[in-house]
mmCIF file of the N, C-alpha and C atoms, coordinates in Angstrom:
data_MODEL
# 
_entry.id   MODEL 
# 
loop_
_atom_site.group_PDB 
_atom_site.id 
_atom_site.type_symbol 
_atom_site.label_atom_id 
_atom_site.label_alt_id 
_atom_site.label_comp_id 
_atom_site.label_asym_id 
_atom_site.label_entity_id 
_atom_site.label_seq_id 
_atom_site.pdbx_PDB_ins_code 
_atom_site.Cartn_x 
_atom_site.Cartn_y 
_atom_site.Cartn_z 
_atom_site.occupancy 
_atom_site.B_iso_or_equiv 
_atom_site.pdbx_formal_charge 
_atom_site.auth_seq_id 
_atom_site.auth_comp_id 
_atom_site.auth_asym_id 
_atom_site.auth_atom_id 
_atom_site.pdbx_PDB_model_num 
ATOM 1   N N  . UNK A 1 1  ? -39.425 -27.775 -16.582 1.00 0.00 ? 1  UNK A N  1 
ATOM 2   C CA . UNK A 1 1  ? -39.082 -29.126 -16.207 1.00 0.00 ? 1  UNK A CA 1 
ATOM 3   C C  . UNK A 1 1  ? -39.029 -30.058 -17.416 1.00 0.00 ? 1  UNK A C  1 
ATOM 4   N N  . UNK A 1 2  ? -40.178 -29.565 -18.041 1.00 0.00 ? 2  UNK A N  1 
ATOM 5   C CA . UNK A 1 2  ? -39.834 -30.649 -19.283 1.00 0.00 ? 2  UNK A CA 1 
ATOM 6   C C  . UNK A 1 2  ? -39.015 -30.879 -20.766 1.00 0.00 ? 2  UNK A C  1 
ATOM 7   N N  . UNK A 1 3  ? -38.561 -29.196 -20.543 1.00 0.00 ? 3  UNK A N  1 
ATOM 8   C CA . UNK A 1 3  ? -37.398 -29.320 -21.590 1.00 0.00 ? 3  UNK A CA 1 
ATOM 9   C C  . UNK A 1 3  ? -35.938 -29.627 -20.665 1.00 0.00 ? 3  UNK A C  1 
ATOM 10  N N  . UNK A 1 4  ? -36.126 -29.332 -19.525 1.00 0.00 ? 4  UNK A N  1 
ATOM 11  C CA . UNK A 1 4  ? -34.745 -29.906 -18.765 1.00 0.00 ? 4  UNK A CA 1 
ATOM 12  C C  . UNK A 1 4  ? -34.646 -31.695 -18.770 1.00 0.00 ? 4  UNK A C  1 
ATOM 13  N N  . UNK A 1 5  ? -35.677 -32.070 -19.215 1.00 0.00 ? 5  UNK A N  1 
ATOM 14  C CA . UNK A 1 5  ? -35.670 -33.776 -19.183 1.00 0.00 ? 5  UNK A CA 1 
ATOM 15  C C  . UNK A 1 5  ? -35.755 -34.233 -20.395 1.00 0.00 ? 5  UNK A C  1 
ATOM 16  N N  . UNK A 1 6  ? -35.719 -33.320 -21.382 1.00 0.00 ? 6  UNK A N  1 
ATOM 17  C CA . UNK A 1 6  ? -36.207 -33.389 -23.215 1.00 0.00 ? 6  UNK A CA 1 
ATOM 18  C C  . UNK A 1 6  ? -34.517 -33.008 -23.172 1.00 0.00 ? 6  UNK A C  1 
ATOM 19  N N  . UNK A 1 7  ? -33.498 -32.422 -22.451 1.00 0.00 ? 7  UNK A N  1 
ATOM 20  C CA . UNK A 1 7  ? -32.550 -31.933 -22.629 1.00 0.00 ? 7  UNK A CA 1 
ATOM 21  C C  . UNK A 1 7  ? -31.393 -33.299 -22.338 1.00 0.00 ? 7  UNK A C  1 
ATOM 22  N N  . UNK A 1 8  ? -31.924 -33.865 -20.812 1.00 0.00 ? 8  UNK A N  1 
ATOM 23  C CA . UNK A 1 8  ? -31.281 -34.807 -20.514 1.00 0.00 ? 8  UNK A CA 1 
ATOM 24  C C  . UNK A 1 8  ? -31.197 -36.414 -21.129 1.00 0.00 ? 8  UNK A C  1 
ATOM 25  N N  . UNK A 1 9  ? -32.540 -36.023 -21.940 1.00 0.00 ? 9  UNK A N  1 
ATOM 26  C CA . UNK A 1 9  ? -32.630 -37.539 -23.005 1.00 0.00 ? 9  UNK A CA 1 
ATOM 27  C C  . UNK A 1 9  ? -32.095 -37.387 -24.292 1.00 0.00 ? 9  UNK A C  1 
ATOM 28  N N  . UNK A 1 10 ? -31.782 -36.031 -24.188 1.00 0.00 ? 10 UNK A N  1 
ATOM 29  C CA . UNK A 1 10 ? -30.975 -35.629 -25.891 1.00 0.00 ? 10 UNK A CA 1 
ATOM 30  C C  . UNK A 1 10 ? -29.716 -36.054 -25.896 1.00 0.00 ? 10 UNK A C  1 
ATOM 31  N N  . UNK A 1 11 ? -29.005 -35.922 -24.709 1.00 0.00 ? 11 UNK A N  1 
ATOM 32  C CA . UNK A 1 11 ? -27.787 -35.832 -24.688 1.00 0.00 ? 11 UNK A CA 1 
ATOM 33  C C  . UNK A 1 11 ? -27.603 -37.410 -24.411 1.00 0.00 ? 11 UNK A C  1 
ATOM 34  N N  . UNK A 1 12 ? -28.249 -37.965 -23.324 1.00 0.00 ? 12 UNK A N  1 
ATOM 35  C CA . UNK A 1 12 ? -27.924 -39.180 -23.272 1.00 0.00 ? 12 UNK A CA 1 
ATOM 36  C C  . UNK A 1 12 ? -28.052 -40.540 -24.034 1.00 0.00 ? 12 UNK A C  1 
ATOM 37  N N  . UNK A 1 13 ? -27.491 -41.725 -23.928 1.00 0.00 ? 13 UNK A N  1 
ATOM 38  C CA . UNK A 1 13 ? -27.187 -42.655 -24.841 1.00 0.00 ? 13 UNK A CA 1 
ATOM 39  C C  . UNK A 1 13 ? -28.446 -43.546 -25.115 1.00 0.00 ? 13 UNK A C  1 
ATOM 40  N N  . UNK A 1 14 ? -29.976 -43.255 -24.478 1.00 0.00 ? 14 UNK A N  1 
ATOM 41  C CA . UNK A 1 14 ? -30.733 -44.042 -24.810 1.00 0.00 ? 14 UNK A CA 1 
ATOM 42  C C  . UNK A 1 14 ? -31.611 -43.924 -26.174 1.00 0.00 ? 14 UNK A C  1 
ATOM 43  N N  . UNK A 1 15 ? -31.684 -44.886 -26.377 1.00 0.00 ? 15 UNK A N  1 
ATOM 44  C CA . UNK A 1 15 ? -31.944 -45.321 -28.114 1.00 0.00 ? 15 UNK A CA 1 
ATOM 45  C C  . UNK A 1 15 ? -30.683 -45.911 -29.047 1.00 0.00 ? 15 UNK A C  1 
ATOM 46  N N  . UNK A 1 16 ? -30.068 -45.695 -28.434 1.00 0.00 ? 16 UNK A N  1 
ATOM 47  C CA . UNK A 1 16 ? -28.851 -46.269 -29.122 1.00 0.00 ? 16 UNK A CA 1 
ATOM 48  C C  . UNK A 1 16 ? -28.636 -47.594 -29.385 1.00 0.00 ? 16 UNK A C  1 
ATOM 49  N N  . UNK A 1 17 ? -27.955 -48.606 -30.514 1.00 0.00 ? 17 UNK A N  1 
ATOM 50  C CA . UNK A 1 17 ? -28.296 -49.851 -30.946 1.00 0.00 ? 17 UNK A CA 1 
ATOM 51  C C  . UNK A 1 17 ? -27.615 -50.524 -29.372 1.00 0.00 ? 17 UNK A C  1 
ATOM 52  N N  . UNK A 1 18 ? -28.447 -51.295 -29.226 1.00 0.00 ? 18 UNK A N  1 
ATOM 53  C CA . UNK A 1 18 ? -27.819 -52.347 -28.248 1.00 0.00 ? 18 UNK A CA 1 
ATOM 54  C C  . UNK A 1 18 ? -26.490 -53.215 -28.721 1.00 0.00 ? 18 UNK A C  1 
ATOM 55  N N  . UNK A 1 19 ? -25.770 -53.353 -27.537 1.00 0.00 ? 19 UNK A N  1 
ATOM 56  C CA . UNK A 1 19 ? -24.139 -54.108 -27.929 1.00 0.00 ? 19 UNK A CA 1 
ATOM 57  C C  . UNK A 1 19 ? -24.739 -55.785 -28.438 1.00 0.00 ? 19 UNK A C  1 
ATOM 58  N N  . UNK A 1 20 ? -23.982 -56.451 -29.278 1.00 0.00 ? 20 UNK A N  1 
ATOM 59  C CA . UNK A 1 20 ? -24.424 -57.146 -29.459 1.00 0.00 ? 20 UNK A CA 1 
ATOM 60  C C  . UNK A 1 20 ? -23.923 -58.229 -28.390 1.00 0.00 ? 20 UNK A C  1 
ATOM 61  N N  . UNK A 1 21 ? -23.159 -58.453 -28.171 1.00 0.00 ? 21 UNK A N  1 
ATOM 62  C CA . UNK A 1 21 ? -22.941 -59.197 -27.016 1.00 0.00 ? 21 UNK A CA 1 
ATOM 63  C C  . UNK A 1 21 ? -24.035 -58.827 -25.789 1.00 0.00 ? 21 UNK A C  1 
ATOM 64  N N  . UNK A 1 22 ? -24.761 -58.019 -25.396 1.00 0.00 ? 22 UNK A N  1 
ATOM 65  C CA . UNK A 1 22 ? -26.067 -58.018 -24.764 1.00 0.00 ? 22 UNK A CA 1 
ATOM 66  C C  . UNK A 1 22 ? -27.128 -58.637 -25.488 1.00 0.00 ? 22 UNK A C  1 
ATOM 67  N N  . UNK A 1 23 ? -26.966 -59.352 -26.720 1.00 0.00 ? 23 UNK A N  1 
ATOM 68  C CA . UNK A 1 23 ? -28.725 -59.807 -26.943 1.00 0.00 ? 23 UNK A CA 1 
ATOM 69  C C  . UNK A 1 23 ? -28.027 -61.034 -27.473 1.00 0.00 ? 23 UNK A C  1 
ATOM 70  N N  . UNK A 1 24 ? -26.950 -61.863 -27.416 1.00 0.00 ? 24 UNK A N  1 
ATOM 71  C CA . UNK A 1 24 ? -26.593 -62.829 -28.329 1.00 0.00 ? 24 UNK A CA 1 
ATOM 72  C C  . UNK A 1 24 ? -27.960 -64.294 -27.401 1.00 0.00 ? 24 UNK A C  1 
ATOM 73  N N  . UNK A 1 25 ? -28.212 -64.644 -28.156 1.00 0.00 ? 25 UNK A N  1 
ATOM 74  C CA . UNK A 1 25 ? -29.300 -65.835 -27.459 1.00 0.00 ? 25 UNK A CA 1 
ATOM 75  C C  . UNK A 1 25 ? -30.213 -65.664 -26.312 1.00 0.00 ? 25 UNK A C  1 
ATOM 76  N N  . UNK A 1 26 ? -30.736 -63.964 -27.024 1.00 0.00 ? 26 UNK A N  1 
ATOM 77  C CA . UNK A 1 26 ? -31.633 -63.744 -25.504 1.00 0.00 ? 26 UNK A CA 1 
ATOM 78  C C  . UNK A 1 26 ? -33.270 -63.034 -26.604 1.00 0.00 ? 26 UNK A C  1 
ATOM 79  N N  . UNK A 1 27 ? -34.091 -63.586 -26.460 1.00 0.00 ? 27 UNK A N  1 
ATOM 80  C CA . UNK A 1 27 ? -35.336 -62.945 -27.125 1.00 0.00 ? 27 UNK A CA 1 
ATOM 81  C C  . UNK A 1 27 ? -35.868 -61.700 -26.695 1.00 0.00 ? 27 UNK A C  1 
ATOM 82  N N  . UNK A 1 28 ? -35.879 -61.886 -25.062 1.00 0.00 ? 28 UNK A N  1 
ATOM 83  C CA . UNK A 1 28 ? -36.455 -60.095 -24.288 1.00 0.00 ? 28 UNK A CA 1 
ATOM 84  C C  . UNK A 1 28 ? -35.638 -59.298 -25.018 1.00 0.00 ? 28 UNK A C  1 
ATOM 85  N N  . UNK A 1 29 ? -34.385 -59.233 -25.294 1.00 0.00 ? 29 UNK A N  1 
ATOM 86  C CA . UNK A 1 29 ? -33.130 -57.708 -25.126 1.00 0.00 ? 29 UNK A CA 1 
ATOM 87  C C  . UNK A 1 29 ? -34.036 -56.783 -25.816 1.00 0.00 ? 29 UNK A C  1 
ATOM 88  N N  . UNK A 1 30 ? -35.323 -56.463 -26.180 1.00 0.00 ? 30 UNK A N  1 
ATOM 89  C CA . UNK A 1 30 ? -35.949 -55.738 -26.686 1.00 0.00 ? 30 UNK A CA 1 
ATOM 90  C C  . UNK A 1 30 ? -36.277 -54.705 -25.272 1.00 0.00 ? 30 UNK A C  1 
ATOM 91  N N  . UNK A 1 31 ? -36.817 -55.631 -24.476 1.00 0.00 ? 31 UNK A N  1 
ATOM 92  C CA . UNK A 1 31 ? -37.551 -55.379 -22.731 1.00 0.00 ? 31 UNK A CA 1 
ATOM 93  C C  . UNK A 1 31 ? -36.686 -55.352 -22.035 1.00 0.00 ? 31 UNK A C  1 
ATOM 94  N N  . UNK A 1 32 ? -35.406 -55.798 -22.031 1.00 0.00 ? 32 UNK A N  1 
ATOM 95  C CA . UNK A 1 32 ? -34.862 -55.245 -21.184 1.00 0.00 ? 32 UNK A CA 1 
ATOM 96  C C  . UNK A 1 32 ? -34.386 -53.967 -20.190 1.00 0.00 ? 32 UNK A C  1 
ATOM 97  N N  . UNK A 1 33 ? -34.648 -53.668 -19.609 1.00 0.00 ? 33 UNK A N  1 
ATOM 98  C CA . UNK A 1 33 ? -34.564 -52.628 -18.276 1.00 0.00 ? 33 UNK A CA 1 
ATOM 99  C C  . UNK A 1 33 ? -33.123 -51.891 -18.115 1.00 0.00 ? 33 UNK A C  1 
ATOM 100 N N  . UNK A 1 34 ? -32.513 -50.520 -19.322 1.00 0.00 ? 34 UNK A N  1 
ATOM 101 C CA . UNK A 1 34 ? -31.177 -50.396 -18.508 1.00 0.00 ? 34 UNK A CA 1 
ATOM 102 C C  . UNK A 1 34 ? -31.277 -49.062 -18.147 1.00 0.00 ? 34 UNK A C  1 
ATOM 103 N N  . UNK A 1 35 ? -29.868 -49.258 -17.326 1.00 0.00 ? 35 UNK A N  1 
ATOM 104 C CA . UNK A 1 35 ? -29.426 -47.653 -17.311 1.00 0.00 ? 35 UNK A CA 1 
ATOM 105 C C  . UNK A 1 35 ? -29.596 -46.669 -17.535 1.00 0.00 ? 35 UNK A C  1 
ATOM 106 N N  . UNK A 1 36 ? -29.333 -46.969 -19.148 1.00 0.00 ? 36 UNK A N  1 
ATOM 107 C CA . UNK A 1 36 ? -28.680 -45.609 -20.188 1.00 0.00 ? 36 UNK A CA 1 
ATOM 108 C C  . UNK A 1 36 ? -30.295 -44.701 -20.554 1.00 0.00 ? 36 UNK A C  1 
ATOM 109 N N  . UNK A 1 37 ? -31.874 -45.566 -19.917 1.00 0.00 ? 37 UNK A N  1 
ATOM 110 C CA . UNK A 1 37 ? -33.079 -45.669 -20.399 1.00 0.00 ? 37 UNK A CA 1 
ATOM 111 C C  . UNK A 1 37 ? -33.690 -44.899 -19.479 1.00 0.00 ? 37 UNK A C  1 
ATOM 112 N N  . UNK A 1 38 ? -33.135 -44.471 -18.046 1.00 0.00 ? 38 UNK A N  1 
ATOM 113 C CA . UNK A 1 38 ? -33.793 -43.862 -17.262 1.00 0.00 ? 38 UNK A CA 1 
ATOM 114 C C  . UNK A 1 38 ? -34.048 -42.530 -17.769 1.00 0.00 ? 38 UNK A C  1 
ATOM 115 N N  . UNK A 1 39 ? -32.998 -41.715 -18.727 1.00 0.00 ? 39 UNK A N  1 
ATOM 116 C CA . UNK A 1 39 ? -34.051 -40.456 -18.905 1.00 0.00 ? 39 UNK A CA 1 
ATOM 117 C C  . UNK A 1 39 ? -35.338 -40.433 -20.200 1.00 0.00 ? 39 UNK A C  1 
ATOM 118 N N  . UNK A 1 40 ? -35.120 -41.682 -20.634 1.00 0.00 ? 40 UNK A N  1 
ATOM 119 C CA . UNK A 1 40 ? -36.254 -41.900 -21.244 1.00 0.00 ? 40 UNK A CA 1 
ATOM 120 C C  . UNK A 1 40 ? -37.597 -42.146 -20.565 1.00 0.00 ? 40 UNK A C  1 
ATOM 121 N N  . UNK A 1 41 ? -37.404 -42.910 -19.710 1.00 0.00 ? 41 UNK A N  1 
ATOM 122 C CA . UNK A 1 41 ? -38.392 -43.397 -19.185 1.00 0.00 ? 41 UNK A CA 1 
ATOM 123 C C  . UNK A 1 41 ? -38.832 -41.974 -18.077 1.00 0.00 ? 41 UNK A C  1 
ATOM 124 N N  . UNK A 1 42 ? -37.675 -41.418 -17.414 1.00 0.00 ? 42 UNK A N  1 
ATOM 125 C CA . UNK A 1 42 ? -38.160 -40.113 -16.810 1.00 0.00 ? 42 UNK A CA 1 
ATOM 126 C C  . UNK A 1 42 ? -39.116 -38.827 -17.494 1.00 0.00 ? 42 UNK A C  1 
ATOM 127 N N  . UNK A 1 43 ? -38.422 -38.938 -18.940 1.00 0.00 ? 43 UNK A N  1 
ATOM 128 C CA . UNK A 1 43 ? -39.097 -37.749 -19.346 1.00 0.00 ? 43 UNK A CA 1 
ATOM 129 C C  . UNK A 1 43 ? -40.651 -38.718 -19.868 1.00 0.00 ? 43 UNK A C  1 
ATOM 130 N N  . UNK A 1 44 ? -40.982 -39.988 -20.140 1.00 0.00 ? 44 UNK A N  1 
ATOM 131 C CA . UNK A 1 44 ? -42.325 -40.359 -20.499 1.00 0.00 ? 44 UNK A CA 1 
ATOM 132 C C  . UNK A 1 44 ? -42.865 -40.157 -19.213 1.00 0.00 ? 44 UNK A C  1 
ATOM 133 N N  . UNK A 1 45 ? -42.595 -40.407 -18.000 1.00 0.00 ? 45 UNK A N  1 
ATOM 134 C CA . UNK A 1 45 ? -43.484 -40.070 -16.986 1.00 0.00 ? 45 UNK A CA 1 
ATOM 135 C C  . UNK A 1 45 ? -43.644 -38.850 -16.419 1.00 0.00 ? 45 UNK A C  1 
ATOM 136 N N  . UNK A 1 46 ? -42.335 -37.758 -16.811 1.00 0.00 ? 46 UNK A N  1 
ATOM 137 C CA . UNK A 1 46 ? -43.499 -36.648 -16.676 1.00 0.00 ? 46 UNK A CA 1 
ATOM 138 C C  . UNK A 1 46 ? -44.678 -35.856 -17.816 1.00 0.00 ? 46 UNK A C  1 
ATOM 139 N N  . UNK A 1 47 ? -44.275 -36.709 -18.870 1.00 0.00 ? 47 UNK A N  1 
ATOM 140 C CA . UNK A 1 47 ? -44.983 -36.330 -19.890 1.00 0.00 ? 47 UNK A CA 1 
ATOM 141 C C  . UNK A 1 47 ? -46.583 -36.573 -19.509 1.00 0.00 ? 47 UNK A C  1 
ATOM 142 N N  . UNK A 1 48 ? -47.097 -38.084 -19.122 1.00 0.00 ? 48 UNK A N  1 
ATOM 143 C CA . UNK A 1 48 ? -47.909 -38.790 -18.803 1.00 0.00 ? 48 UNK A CA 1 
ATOM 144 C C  . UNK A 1 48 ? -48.410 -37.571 -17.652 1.00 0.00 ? 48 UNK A C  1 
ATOM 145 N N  . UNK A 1 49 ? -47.911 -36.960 -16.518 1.00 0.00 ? 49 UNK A N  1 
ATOM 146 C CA . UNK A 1 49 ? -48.404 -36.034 -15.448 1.00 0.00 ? 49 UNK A CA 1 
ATOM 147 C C  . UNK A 1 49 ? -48.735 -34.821 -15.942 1.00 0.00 ? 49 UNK A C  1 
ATOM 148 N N  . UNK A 1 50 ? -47.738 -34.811 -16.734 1.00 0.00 ? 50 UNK A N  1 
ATOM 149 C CA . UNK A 1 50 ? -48.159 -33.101 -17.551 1.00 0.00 ? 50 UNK A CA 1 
ATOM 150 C C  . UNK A 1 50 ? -49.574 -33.296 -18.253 1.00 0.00 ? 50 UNK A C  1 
ATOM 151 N N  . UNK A 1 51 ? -49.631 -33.884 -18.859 1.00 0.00 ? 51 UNK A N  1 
ATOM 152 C CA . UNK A 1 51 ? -50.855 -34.363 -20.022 1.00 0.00 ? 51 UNK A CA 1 
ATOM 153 C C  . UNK A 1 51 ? -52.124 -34.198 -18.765 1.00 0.00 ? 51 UNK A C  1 
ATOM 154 N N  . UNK A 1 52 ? -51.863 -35.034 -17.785 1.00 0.00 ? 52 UNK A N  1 
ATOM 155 C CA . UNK A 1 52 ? -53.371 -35.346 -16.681 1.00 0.00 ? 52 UNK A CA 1 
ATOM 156 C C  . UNK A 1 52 ? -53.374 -33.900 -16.464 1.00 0.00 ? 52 UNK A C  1 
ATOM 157 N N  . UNK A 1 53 ? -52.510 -33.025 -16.016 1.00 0.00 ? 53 UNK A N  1 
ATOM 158 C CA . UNK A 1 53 ? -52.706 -31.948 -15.349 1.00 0.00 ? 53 UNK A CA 1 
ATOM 159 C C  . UNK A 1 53 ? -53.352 -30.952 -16.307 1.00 0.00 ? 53 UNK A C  1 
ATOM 160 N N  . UNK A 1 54 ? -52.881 -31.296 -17.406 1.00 0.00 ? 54 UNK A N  1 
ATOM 161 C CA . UNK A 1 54 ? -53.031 -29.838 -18.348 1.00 0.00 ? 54 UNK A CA 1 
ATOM 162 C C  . UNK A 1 54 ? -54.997 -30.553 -19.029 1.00 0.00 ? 54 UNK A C  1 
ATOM 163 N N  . UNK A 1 55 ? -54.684 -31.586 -18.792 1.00 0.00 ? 55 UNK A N  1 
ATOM 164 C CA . UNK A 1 55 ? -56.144 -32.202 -19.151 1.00 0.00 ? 55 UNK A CA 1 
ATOM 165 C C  . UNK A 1 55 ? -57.035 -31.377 -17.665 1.00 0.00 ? 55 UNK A C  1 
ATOM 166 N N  . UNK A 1 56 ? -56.667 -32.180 -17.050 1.00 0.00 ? 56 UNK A N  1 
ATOM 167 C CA . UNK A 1 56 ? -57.449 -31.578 -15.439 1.00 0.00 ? 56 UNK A CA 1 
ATOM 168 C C  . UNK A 1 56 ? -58.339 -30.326 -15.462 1.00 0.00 ? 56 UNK A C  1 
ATOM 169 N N  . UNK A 1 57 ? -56.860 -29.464 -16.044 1.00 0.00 ? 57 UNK A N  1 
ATOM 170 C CA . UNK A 1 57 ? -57.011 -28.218 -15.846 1.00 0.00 ? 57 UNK A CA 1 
ATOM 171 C C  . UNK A 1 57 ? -58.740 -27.522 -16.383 1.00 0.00 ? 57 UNK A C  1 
ATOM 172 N N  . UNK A 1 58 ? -58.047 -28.015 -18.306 1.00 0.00 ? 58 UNK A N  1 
ATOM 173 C CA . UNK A 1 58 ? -59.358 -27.828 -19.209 1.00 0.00 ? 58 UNK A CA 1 
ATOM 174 C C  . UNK A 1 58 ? -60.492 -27.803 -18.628 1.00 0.00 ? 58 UNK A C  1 
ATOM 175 N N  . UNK A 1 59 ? -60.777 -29.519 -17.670 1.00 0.00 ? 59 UNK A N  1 
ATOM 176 C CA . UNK A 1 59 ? -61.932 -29.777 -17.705 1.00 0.00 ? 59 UNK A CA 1 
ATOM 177 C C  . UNK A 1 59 ? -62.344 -28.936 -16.319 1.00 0.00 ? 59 UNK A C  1 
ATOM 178 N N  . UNK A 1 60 ? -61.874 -28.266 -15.589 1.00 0.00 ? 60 UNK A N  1 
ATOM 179 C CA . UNK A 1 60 ? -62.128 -27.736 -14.425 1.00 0.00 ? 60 UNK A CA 1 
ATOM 180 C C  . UNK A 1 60 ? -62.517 -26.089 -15.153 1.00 0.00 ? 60 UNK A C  1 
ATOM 181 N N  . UNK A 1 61 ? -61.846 -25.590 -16.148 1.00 0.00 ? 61 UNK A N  1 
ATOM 182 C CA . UNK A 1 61 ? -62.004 -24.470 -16.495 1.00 0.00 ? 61 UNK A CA 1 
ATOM 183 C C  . UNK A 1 61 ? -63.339 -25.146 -17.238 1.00 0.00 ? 61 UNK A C  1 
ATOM 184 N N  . UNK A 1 62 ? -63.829 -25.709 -17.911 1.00 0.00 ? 62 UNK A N  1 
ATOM 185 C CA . UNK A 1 62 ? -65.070 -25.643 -19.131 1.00 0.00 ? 62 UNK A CA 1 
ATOM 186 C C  . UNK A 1 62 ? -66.335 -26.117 -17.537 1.00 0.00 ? 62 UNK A C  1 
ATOM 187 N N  . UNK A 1 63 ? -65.928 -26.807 -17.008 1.00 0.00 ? 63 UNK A N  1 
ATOM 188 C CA . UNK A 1 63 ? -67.724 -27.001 -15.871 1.00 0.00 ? 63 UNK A CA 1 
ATOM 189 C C  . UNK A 1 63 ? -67.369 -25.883 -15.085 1.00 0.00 ? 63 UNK A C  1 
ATOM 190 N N  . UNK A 1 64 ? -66.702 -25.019 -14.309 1.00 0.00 ? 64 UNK A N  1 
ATOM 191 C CA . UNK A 1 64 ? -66.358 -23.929 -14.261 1.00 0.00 ? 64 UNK A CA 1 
ATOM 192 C C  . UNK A 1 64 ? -67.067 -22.389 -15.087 1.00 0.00 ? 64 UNK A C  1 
ATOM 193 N N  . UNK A 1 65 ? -67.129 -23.024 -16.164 1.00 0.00 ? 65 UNK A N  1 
ATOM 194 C CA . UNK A 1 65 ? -67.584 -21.891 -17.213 1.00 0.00 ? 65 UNK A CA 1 
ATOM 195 C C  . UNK A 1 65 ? -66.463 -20.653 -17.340 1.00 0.00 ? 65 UNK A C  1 
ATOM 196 N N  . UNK A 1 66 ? -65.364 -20.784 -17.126 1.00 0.00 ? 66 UNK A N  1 
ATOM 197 C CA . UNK A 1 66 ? -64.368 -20.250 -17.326 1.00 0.00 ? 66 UNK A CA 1 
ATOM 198 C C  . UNK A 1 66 ? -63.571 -19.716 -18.914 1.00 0.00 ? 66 UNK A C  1 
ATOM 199 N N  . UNK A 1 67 ? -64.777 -20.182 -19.571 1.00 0.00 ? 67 UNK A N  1 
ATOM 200 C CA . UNK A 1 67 ? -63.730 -20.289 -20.650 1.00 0.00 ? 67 UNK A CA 1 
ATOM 201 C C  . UNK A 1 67 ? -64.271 -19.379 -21.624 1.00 0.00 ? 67 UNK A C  1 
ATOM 202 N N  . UNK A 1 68 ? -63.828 -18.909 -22.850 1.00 0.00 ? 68 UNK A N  1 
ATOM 203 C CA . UNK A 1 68 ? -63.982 -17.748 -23.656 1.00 0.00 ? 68 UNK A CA 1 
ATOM 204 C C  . UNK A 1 68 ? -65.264 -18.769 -24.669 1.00 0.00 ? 68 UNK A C  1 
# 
């Protein structure tokens, strides 16, 4: 899953310089919310789930006594 969303943010246009006619007399255009940002923002949130889980995991294997 997470190289299929590491795949879909490669290809797509987010990070790319903003048009300038989108930030002419605007201070947010930093914060602004687009489109082109959803597989960015998709692949940080499964990153953020992966991390809890794979954390989870650890700590269930070490009070467990599972571990080498």
């Amino acid at each position: 899953g997470f190289l299929g969303l590491a795949w879909r943010l490669f290809r797509s246009r987010a990070g790319d310089e903003p048009d300038k006619a989108d930030t002419v007399g605007r201070e947010a255009a930093l914060y602004d919310v687009k489109a082109q940002a959803k597989p960015a923002r998709d692949l940080f949130a499964f990153s953020i789930l992966y991390l809890m889980a794979l954390f989870s995991a650890l700590l269930v294997e070490a009070l467990a006594g599972l571990g080498a």
